[in-house]
N, C-alpha and C positions, 0 to 999 in steps of 0.2 A: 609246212603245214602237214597235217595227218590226212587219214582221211574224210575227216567233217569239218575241217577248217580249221582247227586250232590251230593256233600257231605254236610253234617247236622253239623256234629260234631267231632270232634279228640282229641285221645289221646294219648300217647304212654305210654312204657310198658317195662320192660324187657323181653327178650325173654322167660325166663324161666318159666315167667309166663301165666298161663291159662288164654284165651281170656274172659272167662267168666267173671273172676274177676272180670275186667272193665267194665262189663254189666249194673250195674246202674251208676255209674257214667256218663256212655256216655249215659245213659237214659235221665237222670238230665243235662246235657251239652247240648241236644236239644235244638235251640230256642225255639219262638213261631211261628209256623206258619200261613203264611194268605194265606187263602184259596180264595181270591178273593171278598170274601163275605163282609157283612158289618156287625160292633160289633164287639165284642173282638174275639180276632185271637186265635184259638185252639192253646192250649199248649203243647200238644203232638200228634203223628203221629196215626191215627188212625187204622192202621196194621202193625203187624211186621213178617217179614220170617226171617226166621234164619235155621241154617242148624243142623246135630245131634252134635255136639258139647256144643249147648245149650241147651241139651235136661236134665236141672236140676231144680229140685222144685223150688228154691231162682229164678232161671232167668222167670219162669215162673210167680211167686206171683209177682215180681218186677213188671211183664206188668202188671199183673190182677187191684193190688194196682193204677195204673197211668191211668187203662181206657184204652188201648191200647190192641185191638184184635190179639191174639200171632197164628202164624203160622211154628210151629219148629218140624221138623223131627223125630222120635219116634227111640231111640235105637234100633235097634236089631227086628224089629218090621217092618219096611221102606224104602225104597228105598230113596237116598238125591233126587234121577232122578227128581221127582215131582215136586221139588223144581228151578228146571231147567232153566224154562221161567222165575223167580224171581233174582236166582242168577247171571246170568249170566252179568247183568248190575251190580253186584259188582263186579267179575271180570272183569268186561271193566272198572269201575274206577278204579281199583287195576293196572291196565296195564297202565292206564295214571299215574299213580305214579310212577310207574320204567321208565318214559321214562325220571322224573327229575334223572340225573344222581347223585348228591350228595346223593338224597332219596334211590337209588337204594342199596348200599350202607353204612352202617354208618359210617361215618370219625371222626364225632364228639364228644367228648369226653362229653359234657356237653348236658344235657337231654333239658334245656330250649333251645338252639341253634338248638337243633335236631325239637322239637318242634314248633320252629320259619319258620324254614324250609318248616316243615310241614304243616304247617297252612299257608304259603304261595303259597306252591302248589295247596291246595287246595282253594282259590281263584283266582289265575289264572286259574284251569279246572272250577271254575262256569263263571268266565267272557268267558272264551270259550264257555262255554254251553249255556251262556245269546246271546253272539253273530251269534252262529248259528240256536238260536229263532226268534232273526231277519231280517234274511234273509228271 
């Protein structure tokens, strides 16, 4: 997610597995963003918060390698608190996700369906988020 909630990128997962895993993939699944500016559009997001969960060598080199300024919580070391003002707009887009009741949920037996799902959720909350831009 940016930093107003949009969502960037998705994937899903089985539960069993650690969120990390999918750390570069959803790196690499970023578009390109335009920054407004003029010339080629930055390829990646130029900071990232992440919470102690990502606090692993691989998830770190992943940013360092792509140019991307990492800002992740330190094991046993940190308080998440800090991270607070950052997180909190992923939990506001996390909460517009459960309000799609199917997403809430998994009924779905097949991962592309779930997926489909998914990916349409999240462009309906960026047309929501486009439309109360312009107002």
């Amino acid at each position: 997610m940016d930093g107003c909630g949009t969502p960037l990128a998705v994937l899903i997962s089985p539960a069993n597995r650690h969120d990390s895993m999918l750390f570069e993939p959803l790196l690499n699944a970023v578009p390109p963003i335009h920054n407004g500016l003029r010339g080629r559009p930055r390829s990646r997001p130029e900071r990232l918060h992440a919470d102690k969960a990502y606090d692993i060598p691989r998830c770190r080199r992943a940013c360092h390698q792509r140019g991307i300024k990492v800002r992740i919580a330190r094991r046993g070391r940190e308080s998440s608190e800090r991270l607070g003002r950052h997180r909190w707009v992923v939990e506001r887009t996390l909460a517009w996700f459960s309000r799609f009741r199917r997403l809430r949920v998994r009924y779905e037996v097949r991962a592309d369906i779930h997926l489909a799902f998914t990916q349409l959720a999240c462009c309906l909350i960026t047309f929501k988020q486009h439309l109360r831009l312009l107002r």
